[in-house]
Backbone bond lengths (Angstrom), bond angles and torsions (degrees), N, CA, C in turn:
res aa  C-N    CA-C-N  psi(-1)  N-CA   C-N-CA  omega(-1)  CA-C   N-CA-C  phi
1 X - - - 1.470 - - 1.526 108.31 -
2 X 1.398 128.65 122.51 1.226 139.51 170.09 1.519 117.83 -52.41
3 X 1.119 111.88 155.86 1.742 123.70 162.51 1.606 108.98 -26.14
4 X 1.524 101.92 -61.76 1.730 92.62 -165.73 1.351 114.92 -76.44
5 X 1.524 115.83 -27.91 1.361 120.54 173.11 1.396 133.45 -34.98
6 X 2.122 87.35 -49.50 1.557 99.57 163.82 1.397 129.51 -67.34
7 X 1.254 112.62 -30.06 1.415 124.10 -158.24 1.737 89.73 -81.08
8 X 1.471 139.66 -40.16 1.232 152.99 172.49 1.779 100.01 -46.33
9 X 1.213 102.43 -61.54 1.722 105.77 -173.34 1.492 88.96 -63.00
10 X 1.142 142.63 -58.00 1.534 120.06 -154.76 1.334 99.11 -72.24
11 X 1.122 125.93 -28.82 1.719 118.25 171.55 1.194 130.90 -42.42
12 X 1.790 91.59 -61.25 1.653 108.22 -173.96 1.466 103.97 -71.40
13 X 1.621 132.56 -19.70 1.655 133.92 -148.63 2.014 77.73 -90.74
14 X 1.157 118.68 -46.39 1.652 124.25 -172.57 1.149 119.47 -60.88
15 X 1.290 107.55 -49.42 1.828 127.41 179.97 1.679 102.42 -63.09
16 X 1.400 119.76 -39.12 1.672 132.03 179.36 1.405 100.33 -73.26
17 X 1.088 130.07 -31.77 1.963 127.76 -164.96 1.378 101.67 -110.39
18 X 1.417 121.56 -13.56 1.389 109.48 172.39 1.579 100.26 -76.79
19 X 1.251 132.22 -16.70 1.734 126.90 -174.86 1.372 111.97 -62.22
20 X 0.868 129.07 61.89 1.830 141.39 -173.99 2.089 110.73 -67.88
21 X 1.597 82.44 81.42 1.411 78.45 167.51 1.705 142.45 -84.48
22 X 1.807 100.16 25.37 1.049 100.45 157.21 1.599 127.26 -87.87
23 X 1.185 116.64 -35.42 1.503 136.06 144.64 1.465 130.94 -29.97
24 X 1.686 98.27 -44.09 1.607 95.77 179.72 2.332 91.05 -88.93
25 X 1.297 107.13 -46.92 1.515 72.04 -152.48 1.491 103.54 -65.88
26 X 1.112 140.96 -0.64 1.299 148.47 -175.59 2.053 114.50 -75.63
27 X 1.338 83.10 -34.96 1.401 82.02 175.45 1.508 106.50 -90.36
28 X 1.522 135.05 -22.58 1.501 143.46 -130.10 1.687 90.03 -122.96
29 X 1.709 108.11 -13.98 1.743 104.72 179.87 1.740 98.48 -94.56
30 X 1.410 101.68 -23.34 1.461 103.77 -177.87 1.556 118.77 116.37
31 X 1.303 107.86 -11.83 1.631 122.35 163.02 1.191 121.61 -53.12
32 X 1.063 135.86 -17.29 0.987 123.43 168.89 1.709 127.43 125.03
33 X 1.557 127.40 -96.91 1.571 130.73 153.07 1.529 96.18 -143.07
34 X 1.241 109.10 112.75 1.962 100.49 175.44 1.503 107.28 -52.97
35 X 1.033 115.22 -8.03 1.761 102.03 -161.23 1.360 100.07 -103.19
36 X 2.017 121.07 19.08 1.064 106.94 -176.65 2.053 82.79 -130.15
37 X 1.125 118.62 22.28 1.496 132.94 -161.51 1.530 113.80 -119.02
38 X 0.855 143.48 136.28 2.248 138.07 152.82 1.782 85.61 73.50
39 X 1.826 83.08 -120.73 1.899 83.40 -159.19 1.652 100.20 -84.99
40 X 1.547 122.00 13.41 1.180 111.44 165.01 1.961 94.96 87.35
41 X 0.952 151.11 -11.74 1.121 158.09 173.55 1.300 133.11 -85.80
42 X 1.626 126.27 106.43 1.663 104.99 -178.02 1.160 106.12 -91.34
43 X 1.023 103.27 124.95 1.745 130.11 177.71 1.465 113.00 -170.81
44 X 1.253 120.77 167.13 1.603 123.39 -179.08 2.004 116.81 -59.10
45 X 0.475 116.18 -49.43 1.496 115.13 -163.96 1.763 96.52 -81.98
46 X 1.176 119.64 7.03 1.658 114.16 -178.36 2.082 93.85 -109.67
47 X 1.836 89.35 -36.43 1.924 85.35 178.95 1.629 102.17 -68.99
48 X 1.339 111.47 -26.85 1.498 96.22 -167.75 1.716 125.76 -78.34
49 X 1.565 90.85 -9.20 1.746 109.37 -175.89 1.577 114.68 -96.83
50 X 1.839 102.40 -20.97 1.436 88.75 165.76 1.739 111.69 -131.00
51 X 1.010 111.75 -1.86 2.131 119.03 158.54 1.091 109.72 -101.11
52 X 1.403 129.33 -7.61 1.846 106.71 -168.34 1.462 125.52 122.83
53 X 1.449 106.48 -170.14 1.382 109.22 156.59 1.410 132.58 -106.55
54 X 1.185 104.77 -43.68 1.580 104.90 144.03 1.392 131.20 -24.39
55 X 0.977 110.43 -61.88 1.950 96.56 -176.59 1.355 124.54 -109.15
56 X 1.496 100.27 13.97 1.366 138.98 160.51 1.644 103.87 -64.97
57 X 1.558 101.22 -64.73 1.656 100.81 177.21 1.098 132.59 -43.52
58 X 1.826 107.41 -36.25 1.416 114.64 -159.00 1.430 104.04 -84.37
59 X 1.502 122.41 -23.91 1.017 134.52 -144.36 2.198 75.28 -84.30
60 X 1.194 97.01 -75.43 1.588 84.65 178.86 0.991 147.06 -29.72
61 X 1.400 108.70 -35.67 1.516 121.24 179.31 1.604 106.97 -85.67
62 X 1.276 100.77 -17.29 2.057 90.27 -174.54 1.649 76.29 -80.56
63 X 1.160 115.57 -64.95 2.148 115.18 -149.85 1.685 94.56 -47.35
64 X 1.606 131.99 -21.23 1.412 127.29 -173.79 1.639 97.90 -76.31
65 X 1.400 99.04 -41.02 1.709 102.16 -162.97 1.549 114.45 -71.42
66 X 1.684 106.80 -45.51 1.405 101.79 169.68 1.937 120.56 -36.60
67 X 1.231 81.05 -61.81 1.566 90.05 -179.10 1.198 128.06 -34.48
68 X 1.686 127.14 -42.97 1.463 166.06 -170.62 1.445 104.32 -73.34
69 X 1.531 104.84 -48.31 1.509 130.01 -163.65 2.078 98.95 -75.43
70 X 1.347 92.04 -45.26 1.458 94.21 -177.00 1.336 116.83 -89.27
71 X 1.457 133.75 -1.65 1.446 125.21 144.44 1.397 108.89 -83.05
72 X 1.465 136.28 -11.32 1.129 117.17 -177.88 1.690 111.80 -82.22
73 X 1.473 108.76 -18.72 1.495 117.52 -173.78 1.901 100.35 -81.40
74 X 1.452 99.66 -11.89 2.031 99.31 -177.80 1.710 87.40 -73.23
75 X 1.568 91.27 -69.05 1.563 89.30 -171.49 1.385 122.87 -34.52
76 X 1.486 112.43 -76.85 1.524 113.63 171.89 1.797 104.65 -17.07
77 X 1.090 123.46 -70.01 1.478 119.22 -168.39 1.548 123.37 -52.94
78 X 1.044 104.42 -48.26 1.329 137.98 158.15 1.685 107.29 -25.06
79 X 1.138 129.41 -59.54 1.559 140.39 -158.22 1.686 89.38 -105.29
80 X 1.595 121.78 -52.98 1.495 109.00 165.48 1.856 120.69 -54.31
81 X 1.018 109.44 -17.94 1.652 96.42 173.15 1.677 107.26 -90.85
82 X 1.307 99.80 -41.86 1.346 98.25 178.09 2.072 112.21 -126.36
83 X 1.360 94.87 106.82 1.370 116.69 -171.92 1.396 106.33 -78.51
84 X 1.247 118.80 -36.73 1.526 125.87 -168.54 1.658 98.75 -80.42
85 X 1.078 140.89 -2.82 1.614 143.92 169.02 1.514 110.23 -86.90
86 X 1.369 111.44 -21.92 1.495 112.98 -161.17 1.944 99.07 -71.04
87 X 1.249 93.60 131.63 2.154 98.25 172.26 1.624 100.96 71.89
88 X 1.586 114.14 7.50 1.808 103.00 170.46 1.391 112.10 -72.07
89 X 1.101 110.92 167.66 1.620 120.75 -178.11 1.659 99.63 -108.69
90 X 1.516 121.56 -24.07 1.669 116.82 174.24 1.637 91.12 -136.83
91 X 1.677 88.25 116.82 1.738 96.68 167.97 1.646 112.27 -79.90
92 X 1.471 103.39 149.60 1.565 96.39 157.79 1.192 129.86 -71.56
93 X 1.631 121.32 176.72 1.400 118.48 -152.94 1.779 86.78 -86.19
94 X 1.452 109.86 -35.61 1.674 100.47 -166.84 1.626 95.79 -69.00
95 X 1.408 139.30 -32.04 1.067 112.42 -179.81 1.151 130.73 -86.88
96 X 1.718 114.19 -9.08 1.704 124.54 169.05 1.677 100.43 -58.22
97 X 1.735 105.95 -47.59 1.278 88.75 -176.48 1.190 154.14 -110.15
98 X 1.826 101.06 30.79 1.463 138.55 170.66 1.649 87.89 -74.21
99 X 1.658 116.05 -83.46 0.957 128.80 -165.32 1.696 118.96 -35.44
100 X 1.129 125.07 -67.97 1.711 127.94 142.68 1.805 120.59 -4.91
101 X 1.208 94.98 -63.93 1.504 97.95 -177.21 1.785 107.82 -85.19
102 X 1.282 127.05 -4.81 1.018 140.01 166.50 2.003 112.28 -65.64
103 X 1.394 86.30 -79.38 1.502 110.38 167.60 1.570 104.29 -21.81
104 X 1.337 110.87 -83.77 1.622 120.79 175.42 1.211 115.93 -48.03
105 X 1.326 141.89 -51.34 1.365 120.96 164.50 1.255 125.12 -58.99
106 X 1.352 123.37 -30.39 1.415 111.34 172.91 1.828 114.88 -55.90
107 X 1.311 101.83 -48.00 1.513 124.14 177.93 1.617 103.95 -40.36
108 X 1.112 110.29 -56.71 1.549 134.71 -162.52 1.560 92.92 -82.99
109 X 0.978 146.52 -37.00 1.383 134.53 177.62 1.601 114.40 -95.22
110 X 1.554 114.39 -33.33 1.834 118.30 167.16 1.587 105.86 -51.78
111 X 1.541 112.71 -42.85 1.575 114.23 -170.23 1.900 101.80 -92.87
112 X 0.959 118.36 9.00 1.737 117.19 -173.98 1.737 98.88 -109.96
113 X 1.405 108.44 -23.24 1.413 119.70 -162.94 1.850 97.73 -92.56
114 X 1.589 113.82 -50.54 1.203 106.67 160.67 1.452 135.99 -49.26
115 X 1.337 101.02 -45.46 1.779 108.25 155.45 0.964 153.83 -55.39
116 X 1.429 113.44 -33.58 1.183 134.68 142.77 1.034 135.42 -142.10
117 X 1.149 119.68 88.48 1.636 142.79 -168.57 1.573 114.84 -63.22
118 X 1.008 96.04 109.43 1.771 113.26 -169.11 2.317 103.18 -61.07
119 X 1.505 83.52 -35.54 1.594 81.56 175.03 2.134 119.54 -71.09
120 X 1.663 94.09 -11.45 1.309 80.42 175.75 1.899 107.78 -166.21
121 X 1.393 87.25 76.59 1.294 112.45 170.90 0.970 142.43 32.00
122 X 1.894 81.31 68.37 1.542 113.21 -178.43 1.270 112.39 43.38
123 X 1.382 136.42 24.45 1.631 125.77 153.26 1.183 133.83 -119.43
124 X 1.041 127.89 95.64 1.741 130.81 169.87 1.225 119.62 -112.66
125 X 1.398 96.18 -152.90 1.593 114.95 -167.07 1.686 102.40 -61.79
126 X 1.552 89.60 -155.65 1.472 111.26 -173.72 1.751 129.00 -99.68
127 X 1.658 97.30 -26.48 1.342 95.45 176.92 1.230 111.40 133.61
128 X 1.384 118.12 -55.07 1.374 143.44 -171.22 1.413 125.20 -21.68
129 X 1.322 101.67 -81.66 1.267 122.84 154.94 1.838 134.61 -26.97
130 X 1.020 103.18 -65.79 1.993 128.01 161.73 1.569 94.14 -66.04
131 X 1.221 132.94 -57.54 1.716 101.80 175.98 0.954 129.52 -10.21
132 X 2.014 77.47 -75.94 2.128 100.05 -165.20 1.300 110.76 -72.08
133 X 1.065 125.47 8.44 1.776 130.09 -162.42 1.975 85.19 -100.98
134 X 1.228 107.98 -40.20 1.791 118.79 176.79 1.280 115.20 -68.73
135 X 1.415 114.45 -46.86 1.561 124.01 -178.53 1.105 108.17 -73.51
136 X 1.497 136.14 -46.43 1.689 147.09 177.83 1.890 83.76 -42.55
137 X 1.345 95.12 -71.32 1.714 106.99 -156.22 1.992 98.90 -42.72
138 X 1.246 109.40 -71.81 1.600 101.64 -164.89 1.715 98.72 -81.06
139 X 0.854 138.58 -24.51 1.555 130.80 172.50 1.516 127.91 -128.81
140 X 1.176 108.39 78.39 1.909 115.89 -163.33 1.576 120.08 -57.32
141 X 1.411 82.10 -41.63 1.983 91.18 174.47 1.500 97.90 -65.40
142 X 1.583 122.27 -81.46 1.279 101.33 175.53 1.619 132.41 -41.69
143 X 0.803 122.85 -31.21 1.293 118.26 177.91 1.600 118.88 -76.18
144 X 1.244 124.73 -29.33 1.640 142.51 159.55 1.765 107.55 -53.34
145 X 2.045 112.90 -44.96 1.391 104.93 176.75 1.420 96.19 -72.45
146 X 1.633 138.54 -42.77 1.334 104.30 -149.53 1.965 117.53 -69.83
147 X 1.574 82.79 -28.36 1.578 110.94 -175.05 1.621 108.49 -49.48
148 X 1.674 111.79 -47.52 1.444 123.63 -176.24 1.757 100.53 -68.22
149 X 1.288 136.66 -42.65 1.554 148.43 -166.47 1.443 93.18 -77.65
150 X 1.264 128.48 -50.21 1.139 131.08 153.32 1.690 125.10 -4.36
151 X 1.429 85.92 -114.10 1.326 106.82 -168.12 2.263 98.28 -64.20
152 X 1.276 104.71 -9.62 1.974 83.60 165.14 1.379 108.02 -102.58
153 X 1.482 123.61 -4.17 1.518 99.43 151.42 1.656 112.30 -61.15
154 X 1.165 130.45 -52.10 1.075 134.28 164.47 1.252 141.71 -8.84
155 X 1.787 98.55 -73.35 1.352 115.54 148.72 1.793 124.60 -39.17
156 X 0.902 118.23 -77.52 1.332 147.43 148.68 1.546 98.81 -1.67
157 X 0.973 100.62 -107.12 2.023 125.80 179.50 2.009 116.63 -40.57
158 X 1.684 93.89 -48.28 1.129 101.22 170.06 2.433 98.51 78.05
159 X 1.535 83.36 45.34 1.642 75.13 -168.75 1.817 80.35 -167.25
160 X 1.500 105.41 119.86 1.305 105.94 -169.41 1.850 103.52 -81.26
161 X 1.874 113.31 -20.27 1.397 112.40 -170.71 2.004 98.79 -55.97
162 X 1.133 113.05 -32.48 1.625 114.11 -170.35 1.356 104.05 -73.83
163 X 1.078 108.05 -43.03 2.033 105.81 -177.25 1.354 111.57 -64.41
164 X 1.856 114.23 -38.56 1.720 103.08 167.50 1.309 114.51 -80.81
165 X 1.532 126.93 -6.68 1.627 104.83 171.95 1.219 92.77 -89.76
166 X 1.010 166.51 -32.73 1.439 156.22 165.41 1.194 121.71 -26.13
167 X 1.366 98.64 -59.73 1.817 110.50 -160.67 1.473 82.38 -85.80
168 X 1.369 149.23 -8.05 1.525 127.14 173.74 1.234 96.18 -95.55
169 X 1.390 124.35 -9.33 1.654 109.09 176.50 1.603 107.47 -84.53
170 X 1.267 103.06 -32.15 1.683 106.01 178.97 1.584 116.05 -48.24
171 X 1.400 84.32 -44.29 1.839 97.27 -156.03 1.710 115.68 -69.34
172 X 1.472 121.80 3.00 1.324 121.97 179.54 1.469 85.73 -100.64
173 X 1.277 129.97 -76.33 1.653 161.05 172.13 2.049 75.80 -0.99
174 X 1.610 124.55 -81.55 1.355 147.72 -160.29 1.764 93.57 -46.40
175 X 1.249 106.57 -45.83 1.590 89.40 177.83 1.150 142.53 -109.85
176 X 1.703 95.49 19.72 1.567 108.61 164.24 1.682 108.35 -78.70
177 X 1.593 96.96 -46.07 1.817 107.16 -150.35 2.227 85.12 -94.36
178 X 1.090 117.52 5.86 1.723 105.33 -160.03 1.772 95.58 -125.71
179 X 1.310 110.51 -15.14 1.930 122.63 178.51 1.263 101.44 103.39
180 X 1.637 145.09 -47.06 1.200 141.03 144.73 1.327 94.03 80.04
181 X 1.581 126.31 55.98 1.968 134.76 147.92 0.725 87.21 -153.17
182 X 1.830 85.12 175.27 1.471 110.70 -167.16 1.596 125.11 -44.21
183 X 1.126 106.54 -70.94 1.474 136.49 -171.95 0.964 96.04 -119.10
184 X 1.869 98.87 159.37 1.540 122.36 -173.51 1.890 96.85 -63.96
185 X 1.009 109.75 -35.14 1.422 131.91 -153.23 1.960 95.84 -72.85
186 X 1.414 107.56 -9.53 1.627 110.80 174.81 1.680 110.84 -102.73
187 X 1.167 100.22 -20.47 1.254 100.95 -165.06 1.573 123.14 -72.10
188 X 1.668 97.06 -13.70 1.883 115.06 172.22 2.035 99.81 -76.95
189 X 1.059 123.43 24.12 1.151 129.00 -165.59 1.847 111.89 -136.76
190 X 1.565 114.14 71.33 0.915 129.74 145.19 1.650 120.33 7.34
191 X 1.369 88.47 -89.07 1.612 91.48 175.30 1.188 133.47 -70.00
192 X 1.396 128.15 -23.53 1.651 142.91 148.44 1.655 112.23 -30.40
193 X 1.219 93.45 -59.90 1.718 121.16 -175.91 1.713 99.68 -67.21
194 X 1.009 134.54 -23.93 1.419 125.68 -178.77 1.587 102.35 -99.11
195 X 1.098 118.45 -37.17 1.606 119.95 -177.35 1.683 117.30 -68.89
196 X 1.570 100.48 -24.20 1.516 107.75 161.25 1.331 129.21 -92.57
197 X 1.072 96.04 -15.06 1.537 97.91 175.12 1.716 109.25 -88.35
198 X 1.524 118.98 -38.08 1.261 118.12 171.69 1.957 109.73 -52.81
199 X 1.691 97.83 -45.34 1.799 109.57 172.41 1.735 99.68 -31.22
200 X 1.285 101.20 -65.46 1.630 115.31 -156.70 1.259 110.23 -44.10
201 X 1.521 103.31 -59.41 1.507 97.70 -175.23 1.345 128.67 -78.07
202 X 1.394 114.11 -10.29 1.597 118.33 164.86 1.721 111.35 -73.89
203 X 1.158 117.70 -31.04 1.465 121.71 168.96 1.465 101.45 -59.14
204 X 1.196 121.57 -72.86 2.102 136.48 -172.99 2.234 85.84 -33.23
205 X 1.385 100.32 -64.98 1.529 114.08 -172.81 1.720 111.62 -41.02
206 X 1.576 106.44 -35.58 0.951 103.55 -165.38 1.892 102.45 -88.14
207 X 1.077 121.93 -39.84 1.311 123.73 -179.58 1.140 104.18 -56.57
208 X 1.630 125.88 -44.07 0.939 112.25 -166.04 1.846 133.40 -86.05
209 X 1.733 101.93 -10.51 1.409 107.29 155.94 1.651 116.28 -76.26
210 X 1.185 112.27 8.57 1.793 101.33 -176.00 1.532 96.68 -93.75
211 X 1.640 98.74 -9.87 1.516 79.79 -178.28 1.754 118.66 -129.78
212 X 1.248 92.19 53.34 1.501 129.49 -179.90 1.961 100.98 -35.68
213 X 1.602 77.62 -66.66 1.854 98.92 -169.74 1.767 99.66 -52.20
214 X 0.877 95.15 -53.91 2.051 110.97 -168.09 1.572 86.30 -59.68
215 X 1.393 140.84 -55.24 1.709 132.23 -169.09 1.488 103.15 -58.30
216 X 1.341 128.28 -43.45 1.367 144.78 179.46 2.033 120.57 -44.21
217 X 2.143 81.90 -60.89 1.423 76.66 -177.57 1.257 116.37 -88.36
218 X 1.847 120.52 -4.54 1.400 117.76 151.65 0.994 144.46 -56.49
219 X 1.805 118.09 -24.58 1.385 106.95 145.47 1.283 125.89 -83.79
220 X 1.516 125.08 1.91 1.120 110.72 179.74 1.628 111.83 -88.28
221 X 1.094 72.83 -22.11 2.207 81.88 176.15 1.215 102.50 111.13
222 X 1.342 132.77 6.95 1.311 125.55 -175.17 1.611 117.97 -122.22
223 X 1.098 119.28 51.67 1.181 139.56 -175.73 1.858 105.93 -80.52
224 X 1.140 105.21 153.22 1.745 89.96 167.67 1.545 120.29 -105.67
225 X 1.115 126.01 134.19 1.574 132.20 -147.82 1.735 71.84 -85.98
226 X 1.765 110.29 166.78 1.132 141.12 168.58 1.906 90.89 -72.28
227 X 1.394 115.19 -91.38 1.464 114.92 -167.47 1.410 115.38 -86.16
228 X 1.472 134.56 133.10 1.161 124.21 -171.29 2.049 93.13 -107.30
229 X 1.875 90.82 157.82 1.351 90.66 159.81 1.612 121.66 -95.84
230 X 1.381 113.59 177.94 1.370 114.61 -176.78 2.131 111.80 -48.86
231 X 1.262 86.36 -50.27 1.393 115.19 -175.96 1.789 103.95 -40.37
232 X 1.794 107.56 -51.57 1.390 108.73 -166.99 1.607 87.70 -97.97
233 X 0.716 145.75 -1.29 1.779 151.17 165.54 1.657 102.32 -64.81
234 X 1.173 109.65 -44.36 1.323 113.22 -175.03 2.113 126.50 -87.55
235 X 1.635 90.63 -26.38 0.843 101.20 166.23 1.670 125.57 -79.81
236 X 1.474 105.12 -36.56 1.670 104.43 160.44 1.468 107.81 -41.88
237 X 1.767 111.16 -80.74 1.278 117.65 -169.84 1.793 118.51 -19.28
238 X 1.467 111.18 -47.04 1.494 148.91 -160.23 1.957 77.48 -57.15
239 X 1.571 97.80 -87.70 1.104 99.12 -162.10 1.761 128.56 -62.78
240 X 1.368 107.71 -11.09 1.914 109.64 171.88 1.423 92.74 -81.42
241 X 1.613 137.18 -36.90 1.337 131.42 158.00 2.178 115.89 -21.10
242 X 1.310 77.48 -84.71 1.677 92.61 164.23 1.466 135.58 -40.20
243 X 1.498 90.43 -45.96 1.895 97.60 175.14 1.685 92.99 -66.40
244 X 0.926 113.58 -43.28 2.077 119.34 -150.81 1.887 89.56 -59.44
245 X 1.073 100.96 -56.91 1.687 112.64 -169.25 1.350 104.31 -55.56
246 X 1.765 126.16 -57.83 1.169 120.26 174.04 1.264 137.87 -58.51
247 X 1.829 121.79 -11.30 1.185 129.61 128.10 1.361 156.16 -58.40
248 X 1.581 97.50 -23.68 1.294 118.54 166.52 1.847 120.84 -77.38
249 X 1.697 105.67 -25.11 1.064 118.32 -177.70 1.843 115.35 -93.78
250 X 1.525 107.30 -8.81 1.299 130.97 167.39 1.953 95.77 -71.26
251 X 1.232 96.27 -82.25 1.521 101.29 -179.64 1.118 132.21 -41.23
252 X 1.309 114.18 -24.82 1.752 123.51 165.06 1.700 100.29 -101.89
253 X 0.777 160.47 35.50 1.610 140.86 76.04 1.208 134.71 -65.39
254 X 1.262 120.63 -9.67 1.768 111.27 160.87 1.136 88.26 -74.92
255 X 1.205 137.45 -52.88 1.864 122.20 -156.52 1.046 96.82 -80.76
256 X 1.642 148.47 -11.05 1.434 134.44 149.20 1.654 118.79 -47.14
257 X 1.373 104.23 -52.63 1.624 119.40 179.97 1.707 107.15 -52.17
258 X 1.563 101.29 -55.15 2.100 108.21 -175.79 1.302 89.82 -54.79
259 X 1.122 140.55 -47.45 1.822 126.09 -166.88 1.437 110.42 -73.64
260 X 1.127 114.62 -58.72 1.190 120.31 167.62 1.165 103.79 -32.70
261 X 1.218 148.99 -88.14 1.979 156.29 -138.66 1.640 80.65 -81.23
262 X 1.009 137.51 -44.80 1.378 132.19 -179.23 1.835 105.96 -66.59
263 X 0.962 112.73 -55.86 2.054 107.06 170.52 1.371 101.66 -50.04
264 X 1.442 121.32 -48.99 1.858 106.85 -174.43 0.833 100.24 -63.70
265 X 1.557 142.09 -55.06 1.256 125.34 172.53 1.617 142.03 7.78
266 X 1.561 74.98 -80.84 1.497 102.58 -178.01 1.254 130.49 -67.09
267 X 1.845 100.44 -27.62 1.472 103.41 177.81 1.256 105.39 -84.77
268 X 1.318 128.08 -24.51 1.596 127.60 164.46 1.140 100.19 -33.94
269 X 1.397 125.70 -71.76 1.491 129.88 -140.77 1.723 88.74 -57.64
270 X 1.567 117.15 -48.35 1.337 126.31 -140.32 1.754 88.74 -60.07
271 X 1.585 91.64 -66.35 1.720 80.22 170.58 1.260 163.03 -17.52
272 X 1.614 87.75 -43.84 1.427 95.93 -174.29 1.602 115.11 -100.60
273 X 1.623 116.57 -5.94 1.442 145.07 147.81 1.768 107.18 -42.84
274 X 1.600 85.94 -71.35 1.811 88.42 -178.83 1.750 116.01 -52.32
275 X 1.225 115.96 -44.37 1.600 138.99 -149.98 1.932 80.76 -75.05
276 X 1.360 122.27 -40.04 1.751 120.66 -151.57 1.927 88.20 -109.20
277 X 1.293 115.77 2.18 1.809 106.62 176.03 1.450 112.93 -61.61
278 X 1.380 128.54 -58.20 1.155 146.92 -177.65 1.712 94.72 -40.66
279 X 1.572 123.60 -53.18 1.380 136.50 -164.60 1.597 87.70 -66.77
280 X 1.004 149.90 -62.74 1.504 166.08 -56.45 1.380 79.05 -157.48
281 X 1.500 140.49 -55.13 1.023 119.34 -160.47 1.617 120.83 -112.48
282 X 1.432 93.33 -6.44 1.581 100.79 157.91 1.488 120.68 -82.83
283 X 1.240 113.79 -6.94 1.716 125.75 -179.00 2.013 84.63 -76.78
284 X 1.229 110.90 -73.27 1.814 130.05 -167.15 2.051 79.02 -35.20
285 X 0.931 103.24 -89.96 1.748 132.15 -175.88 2.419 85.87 -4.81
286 X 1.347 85.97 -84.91 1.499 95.27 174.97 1.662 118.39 -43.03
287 X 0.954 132.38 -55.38 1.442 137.34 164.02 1.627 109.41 -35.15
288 X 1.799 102.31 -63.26 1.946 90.56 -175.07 1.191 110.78 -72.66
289 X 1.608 120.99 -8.88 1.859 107.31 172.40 1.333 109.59 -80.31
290 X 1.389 142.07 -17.83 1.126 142.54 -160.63 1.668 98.72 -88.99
291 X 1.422 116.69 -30.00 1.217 128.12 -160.92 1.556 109.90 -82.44
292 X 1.365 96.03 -60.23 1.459 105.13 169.26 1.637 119.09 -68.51
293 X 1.405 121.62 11.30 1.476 125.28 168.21 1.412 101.23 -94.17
């Protein structure tokens, strides 16, 4: 695959991952912008905490599909530049290593496009999602372990930020010890095998600084669980109760203070009315003698 070929796949893989359907159904149900809603994030587990489950789902399955969608557009190119590779049993080296650098840019632009979505200003989600939708696509077994490590940290923890640093920690670890390319037919390829494995862990690297904030409030203990119980349901409520009042009780002492500086005011004025009467009426006094002269 040529220069522009590639540069085309990272286009089209960006232009496909910027389509953030947590954003559209959020605005299109009438809610508003999720990314101004919960943890402020469009991604799945923020639609599912303040729309539901329903459009929670969809939201997953498009951010899986993009991902899927944008290695399938490497490939497609891939077999259109080079037709004579298509159904071989030994690829050539120029097309192992078109195809390779194909793969990864799509990857690298499906997950750059989710992140920052050129259709809506440069802010989205996290990544997560469009990864494994990339990893499923060029490596299924691996992508099935990270998905399974995944979602039982999850289970487990009860906090979906731990199940995606997990499954991005898995997923370099999977293609050292699992062969981690395309085909068996890459894996006699040394240098293939090092360029993906270096891929891997800058991908794992990359998931895992998006979720800087989420590592933070996990050690602090204040992370937000996926399912809450009644108990911590009530205790939220408790405390936006509390915040609401302690703003309300802010605002009715500034507007104590504006009245206040507004009463001195006034008695200023009164003062200086009373203090200038005496003046006030010897001015009148002078006027009707002048008049009546």
């Amino acid at each position: 695959m040529i220069a522009i070929e590639l540069i085309l796949v990272f286009v089209l893989a960006y232009l496909i991952g910027s389509i953030n359907m947590a954003i559209i159904i959020s605005k299109v149900s009438g809610k508003g912008d999720i990314r101004e809603q919960g943890s402020k994030n469009a991604g799945t587990t923020n639609v599912l905490r303040v729309l539901g489950k329903g459009p929670a789902i969809l939201v997953l399955l498009w951010d899986v599909l993009k991902g899927a969608l944008a290695i399938g557009i490497a490939r497609g190119l891939a077999y259109i530049c080079f037709p004579m590779e298509a159904g071989s049993l030994v690829y050539s080296e120029t097309f192992t290593m078109a195809y390779t650098y194909g793969i990864m840019l799509a990857t690298v632009g499906a997950v750059l496009g989710h992140n920052f979505p050129i259709y809506f200003g440069f802010k989205g989600g996290k990544g997560v999602a469009t990864s494994l939708g990339c990893i499923l696509a060029i490596e299924p077994q691996i992508g099935l372990v990270c998905l399974v490590a995944g979602v039982s940290m999850i289970a487990l923890f009860n906090m979906v930020s731990i199940g995606s640093i997990i499954a991005a920690i898995i997923y370099p670890i999977c293609i050292i010890f699992m062969g981690g390319t395309f085909d068996l037919n890459f894996r006699t390829n040394a240098y293939i095998k090092l360029i993906y494995i270096i891929f891997a862990f800058l991908m794992a690297l990359s998931v895992i600084l998006r979720h800087k904030a989420n590592i933070k409030r996990i050690r602090n203990g204040t992370e937000n669980k996926l399912f809450k119980s009644k108990e911590e349901k009530f205790e939220e409520e408790l405390k936006k109760e509390n915040e609401i009042k302690e703003k309300v009780e802010e605002v009715k002492e500034e507007a104590k203070e504006e009245v206040k500086e507004e009463i001195k005011e006034e008695v200023k004025d009164e003062e200086v009315d009373i203090k200038f009467e005496p003046v006030k009426e010897e001015v009148k006094e002078e006027k009707s003698k002048k008049k009546s002269k």
